[in-house]
C-alpha positions in Angstrom: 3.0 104.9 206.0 2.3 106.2 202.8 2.5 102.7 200.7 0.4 101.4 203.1 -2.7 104.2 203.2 -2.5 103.8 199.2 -2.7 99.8 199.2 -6.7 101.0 201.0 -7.5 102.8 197.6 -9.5 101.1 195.3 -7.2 100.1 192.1 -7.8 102.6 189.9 -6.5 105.1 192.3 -3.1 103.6 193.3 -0.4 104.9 191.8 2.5 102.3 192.1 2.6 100.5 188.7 3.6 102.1 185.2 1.3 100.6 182.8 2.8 99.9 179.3 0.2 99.2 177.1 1.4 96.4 174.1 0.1 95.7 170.8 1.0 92.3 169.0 1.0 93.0 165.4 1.6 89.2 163.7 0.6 87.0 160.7 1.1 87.7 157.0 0.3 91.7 155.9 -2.9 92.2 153.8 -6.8 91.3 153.0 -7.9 88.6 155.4 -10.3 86.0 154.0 -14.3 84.9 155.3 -12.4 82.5 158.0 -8.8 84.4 159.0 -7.9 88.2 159.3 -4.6 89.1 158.0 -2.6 92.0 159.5 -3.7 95.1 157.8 -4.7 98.9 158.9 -8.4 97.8 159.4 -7.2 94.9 162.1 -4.8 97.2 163.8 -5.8 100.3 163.7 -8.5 99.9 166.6 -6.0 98.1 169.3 -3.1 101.0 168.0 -5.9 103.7 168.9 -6.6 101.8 172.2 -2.6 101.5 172.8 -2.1 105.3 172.6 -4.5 106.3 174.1 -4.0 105.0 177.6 -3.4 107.4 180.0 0.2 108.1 181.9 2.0 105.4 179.8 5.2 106.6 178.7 5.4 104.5 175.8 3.9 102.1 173.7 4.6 98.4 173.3 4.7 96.4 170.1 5.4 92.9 169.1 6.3 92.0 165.7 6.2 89.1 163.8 5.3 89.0 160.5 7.3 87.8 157.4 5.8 90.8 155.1 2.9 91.2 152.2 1.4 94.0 151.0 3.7 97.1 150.6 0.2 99.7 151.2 -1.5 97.9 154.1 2.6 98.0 155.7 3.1 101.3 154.9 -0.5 102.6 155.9 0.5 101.0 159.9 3.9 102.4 159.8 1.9 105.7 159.1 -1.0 104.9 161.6 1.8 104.4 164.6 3.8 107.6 163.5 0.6 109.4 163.4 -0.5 108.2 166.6 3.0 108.4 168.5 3.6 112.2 167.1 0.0 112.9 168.7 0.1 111.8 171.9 3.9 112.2 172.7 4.6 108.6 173.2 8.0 106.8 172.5 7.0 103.7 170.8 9.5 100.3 171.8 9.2 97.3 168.8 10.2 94.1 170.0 10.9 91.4 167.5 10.2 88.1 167.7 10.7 85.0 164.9 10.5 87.8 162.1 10.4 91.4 160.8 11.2 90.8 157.2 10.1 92.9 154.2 6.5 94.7 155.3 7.2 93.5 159.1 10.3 95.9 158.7 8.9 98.4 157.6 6.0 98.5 160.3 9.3 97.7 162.7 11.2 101.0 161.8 7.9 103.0 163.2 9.9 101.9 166.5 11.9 104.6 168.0 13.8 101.7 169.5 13.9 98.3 167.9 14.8 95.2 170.3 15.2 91.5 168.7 16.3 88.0 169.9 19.6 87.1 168.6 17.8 84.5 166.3 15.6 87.0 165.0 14.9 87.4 161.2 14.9 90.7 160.1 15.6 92.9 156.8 14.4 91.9 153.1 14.5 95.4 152.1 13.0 94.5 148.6 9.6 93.7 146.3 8.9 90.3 145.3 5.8 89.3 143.3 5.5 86.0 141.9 3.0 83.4 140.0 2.9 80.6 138.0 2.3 80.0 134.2 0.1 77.5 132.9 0.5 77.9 129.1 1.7 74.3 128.5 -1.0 72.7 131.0 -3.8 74.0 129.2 -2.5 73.1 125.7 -2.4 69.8 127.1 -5.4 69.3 128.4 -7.0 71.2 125.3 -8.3 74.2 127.1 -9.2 76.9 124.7 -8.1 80.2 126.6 -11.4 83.3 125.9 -10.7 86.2 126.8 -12.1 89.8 125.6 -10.8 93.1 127.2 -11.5 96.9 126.7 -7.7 98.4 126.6 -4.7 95.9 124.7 -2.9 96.0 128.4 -6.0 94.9 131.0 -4.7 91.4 131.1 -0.8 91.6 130.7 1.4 88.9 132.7 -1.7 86.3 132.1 -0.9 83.2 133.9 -2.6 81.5 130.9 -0.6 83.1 127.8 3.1 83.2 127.1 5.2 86.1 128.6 5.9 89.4 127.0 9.5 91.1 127.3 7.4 94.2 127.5 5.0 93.3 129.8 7.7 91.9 132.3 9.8 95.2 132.0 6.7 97.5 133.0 6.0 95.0 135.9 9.9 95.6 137.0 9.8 99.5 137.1 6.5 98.9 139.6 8.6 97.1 141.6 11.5 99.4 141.2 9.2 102.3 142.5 7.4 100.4 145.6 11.5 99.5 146.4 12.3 103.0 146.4 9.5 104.0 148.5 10.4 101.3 150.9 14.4 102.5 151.1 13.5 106.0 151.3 11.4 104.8 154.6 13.9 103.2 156.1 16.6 106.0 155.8 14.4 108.7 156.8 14.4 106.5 160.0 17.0 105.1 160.9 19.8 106.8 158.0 22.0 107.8 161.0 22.6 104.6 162.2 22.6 102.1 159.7 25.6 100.7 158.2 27.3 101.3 154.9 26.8 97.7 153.5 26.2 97.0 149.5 23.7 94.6 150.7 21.5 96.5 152.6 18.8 97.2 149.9 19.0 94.1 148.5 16.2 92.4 149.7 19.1 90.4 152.2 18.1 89.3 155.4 19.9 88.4 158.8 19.7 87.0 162.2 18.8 90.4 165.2 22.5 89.7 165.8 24.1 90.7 162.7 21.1 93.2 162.1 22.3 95.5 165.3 25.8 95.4 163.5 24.4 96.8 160.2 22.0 99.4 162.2 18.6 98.1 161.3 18.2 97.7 164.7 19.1 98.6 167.8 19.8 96.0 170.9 18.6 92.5 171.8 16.0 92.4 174.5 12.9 90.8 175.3 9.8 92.9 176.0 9.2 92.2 180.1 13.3 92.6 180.4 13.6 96.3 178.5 10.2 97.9 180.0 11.2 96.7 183.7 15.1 98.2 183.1 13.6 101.5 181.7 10.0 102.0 183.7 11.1 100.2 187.1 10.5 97.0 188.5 6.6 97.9 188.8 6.4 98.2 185.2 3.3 95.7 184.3 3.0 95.2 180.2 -0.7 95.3 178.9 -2.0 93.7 176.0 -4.4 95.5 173.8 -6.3 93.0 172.0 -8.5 93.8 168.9 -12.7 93.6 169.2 -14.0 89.5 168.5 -15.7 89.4 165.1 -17.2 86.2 163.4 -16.0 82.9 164.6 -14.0 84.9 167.6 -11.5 85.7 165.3 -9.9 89.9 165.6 -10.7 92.5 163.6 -11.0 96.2 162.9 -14.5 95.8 161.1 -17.3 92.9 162.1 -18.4 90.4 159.7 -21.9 89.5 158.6 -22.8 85.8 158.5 -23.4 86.0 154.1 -23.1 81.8 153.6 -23.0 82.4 149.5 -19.9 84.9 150.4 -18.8 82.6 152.9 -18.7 79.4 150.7 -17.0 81.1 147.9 -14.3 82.5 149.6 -12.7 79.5 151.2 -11.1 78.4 147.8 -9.5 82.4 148.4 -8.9 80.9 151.6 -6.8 77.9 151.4 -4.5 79.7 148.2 -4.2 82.7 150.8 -2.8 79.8 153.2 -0.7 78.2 151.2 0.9 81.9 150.2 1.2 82.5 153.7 3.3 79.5 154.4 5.3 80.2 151.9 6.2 83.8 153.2 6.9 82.0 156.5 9.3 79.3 154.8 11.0 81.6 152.9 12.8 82.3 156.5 13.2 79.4 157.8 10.2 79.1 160.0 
């Protein structure tokens, strides 16, 4: 009698479905270009604020797939969903799909649970940066490299001169720091579970099957699967979807039609693709 007396209420007044709102936080992690957003804090933090805020949902859903990027814009979400979760007393569930390597990871561990497929990337606990040199090419081509600095280090590890010893050892102890930072993260969150294993910090990655064995996460499980096992068969996930900028594309922050800035950055553009790519191939995908 009762079910059928509440099926008469308009929609928003029925109480038979546990709403789980999700957030799909995907693509390569840092600035985004004229044409494509990347995943940084600007581009999520609007559909995380959305996520959290809905009303009666016991949790908070996110998808992950991302092979890393910037160690700041990574850290700055894992902060943003901590932040958020702490503040309205929310569980938050991450569910894994191709990838959560690197700064994917480290958004992942924000999870209080972490699910994955058991073909799932996940790990590189480490700091890469790379580049090219072009000393040779331009000697070749008889290119005379100009350039005039205030400060003898502003252009150390230019592509365009030979390497110094000194300059590579400063750029390791950078890296060395960010690493730190990153392992630090990762045991503050999950340091009771995770596995005593050499290679752990490595920068290592592994399929979701051998990453439940090592502790960097926590059971294999598909989003629709784990919220109707935990919330009831009622349970009905909801995508939270970022505002439409320029060319429909998501964003935190709206783009102004500038043609000049527009034009020049599509050179940005396609080098930011072909990096991207390369993240991606790095595991396989």
């Amino acid at each position: 009698m009762l079910s059928t007396l509440r099926s008469y209420l308009p929609k928003p007044f029925r109480n038979d479905k546990t709403i789980i709102p999700v957030v799909r936080l995907q693509g390569a992690i840092g600035g985004g270009g004229p044409i494509k957003s990347a995943l940084s804090l600007s581009t999520a933090a609007i559909p995380l604020e959305k996520a959290f805020s809905v009303k009666k949902a016991p949790a908070v859903a996110l998808i992950i797939n991302s092979p890393g990027g910037s160690p700041v814009q990574s850290r700055l979400i894992f902060k943003r969903i901590r932040d958020l979760a702490k503040e309205k007393e929310k569980d938050v569930l991450v569910f894994v799909e191709d990838v959560a390597a690197s700064g994917g990871y480290m958004i992942a561990v924000a999870g209080d649970e972490i699910f994955v497929d058991p073909s799932s990337i996940v790990g590189s606990i480490g700091v890469v940066a790379a580049g090219f040199g072009f000393t040779e090419m331009i000697k070749k081509i008889g290119v005379d490299r100009r350039v005039y600095t205030a400060g003898e280090k502003k252009v150390i590890l230019d592509p365009f001169q030979p390497e110094v010893e000194e300059d590579i050892e400063y750029l390791k102890g950078l890296q060395q720091d960010i690493h730190e930072t990153f392992i630090d993260l990762v045991k503050s969150r999950r340091g009771d579970v995770l596995a005593e294993d050499p290679d752990l910090f490595t920068g290592k990655f592994w399929t979701g099957r051998t990453a439940i064995q090592l502790g960097l996460v926590d059971a294999i499980g598909d989003l629709r699967g784990v919220l109707k096992e935990r919330y009831g068969e009622k349970t009905e996930p909801k995508l939270i979807s970022a505002p439409r900028g320029l060319f429909g594309r998501k964003g935190g922050v709206g783009v102004g039609l500038d043609h000049g800035r527009l034009v020049e950055g599509l050179g940005g553009e396609l080098i930011s693709s072909v990096e991207e790519r390369a993240l991606w191939a790095r595991y396989g995908l």
